[in-house]
C-alpha positions as CSV (number, residue, x, y, z in Angstrom):
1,X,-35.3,21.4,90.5
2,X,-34.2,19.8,86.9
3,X,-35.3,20.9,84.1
4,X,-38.6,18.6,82.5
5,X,-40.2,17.8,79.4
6,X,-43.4,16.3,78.3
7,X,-43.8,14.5,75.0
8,X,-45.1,11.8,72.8
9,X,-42.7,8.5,71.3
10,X,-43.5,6.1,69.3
11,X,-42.7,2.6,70.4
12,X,-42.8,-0.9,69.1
13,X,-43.2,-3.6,71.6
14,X,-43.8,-7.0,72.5
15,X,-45.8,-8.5,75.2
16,X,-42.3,-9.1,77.4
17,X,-40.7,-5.8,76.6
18,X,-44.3,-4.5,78.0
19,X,-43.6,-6.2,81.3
20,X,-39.7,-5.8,81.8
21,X,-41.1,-1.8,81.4
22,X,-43.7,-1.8,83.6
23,X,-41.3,-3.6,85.9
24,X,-38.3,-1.4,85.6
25,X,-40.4,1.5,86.0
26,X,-41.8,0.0,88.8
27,X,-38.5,-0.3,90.4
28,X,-37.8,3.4,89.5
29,X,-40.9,4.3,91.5
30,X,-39.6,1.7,95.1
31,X,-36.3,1.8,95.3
32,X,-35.3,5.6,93.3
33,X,-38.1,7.7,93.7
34,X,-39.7,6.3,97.2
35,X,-37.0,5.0,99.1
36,X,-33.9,6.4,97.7
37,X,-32.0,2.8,97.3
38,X,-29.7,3.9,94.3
39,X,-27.7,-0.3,95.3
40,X,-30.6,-1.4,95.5
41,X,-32.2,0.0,92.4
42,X,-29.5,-0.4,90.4
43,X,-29.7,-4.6,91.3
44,X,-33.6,-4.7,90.1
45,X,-32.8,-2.7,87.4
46,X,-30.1,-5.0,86.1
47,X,-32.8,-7.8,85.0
48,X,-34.6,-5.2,82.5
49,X,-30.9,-4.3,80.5
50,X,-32.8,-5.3,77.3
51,X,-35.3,-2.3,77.8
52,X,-33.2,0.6,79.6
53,X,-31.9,2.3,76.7
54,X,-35.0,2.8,74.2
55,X,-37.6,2.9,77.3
56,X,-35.5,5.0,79.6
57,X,-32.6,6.7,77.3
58,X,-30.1,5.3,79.1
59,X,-28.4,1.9,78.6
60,X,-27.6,0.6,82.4
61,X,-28.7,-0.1,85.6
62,X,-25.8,2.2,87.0
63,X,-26.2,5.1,84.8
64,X,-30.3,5.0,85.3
65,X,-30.4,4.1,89.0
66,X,-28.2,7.2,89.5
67,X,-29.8,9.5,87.4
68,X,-33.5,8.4,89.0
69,X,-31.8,9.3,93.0
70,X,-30.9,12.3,91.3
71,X,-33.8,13.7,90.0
72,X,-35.6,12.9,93.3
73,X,-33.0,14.4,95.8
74,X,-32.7,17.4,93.2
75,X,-36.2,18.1,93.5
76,X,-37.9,16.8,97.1
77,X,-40.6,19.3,96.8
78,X,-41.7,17.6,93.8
79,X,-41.3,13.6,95.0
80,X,-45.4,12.6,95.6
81,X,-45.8,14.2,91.7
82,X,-43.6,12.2,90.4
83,X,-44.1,9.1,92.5
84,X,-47.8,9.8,91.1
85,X,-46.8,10.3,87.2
86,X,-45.0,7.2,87.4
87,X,-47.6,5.2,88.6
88,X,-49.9,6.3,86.3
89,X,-47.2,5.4,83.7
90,X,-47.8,1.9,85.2
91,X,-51.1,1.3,85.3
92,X,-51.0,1.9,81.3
93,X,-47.9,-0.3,81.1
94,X,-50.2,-3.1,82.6
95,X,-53.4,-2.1,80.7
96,X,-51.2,-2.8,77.2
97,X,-49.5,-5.8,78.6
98,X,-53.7,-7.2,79.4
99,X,-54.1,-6.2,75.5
100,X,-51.4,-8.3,74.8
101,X,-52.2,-11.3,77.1
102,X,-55.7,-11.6,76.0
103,X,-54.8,-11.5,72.0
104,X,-52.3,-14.1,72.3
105,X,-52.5,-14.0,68.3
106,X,-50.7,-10.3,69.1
107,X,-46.9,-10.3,68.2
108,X,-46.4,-6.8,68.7
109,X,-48.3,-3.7,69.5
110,X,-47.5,-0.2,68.0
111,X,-48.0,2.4,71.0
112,X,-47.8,6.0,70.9
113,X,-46.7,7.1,74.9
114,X,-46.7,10.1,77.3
115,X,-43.0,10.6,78.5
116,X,-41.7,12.3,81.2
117,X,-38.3,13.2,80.7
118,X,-35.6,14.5,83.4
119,X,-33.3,16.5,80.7
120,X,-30.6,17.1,83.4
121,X,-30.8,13.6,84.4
122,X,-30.7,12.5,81.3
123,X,-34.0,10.1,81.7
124,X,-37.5,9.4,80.9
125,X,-40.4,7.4,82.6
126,X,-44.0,6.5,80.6
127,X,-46.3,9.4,82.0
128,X,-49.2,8.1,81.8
129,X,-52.2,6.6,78.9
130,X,-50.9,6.5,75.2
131,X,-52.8,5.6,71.8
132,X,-52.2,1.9,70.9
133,X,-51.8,2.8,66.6
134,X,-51.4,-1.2,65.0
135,X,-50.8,-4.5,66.3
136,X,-49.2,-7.1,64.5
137,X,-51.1,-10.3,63.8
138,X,-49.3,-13.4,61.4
139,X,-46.9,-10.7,59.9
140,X,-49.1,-7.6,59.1
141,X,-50.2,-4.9,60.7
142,X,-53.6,-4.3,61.6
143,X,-54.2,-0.3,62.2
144,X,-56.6,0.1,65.4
């Protein structure tokens, strides 16, 4: 089992880094954590590059599709928890992506998360519910 830490970031981001996110994490959660695809991961993964390094700590599809195989073959016993803190990691992702959809005024949102992070893996997936802090609207930002 690898060594894990729970923890709280700060992130600034816009209604399509909010989906490439939710998407890579998504693919994290098929193809790594569920099927064990690292090829197949490591494809998806390429179409969220712009996200990888400040969402996930790591800045490719090769070096994160590895690392998520690893974390899950490194620790079987714990596969259905993690499957399960990475949906819930999700469902969040797609609650602040609504936010965003449904205030098109939004530019960006201001979002403190819950990060998982595999130290020895050198990777982190959104946990679960954060605290949306500001949005920006014409220019400024608006606390919440």
């Amino acid at each position: 089992m690898g060594r894990r830490k729970e923890y709280i970031d700060t992130l600034v981001l816009s209604k399509q880094e909010i989906n490439s996110i939710k998407r890579a994490q998504f693919e994290m959660r098929m193809e790594g954590f569920t099927n064990q695809n690292e090829e197949k991961l490591r494809q998806r993964l390429s179409a969220f590059t712009n996200v990888l390094s400040f969402a996930f700590k790591l800045p490719t599809a090769v070096t994160l599709a590895a690392a998520a195989i690893s974390a899950i073959t490194s620790s079987p016993s714990e596969r259905d928890v993690i499957i399960n803190v990475c949906r819930n990691g999700e469902d969040y992702l797609e609650q602040l992506w609504n936010i965003m959809d449904d205030n098109p005024n939004y530019e960006l949102i201001e979002v403190q998360l819950p990060f998982l992070e595999f130290i020895d893996e050198g990777f982190r997936i959104v946990q679960g519910r954060g605290i949306v802090k500001a949005v920006k609207v014409g220019g400024y930002w608006i606390p919440m």
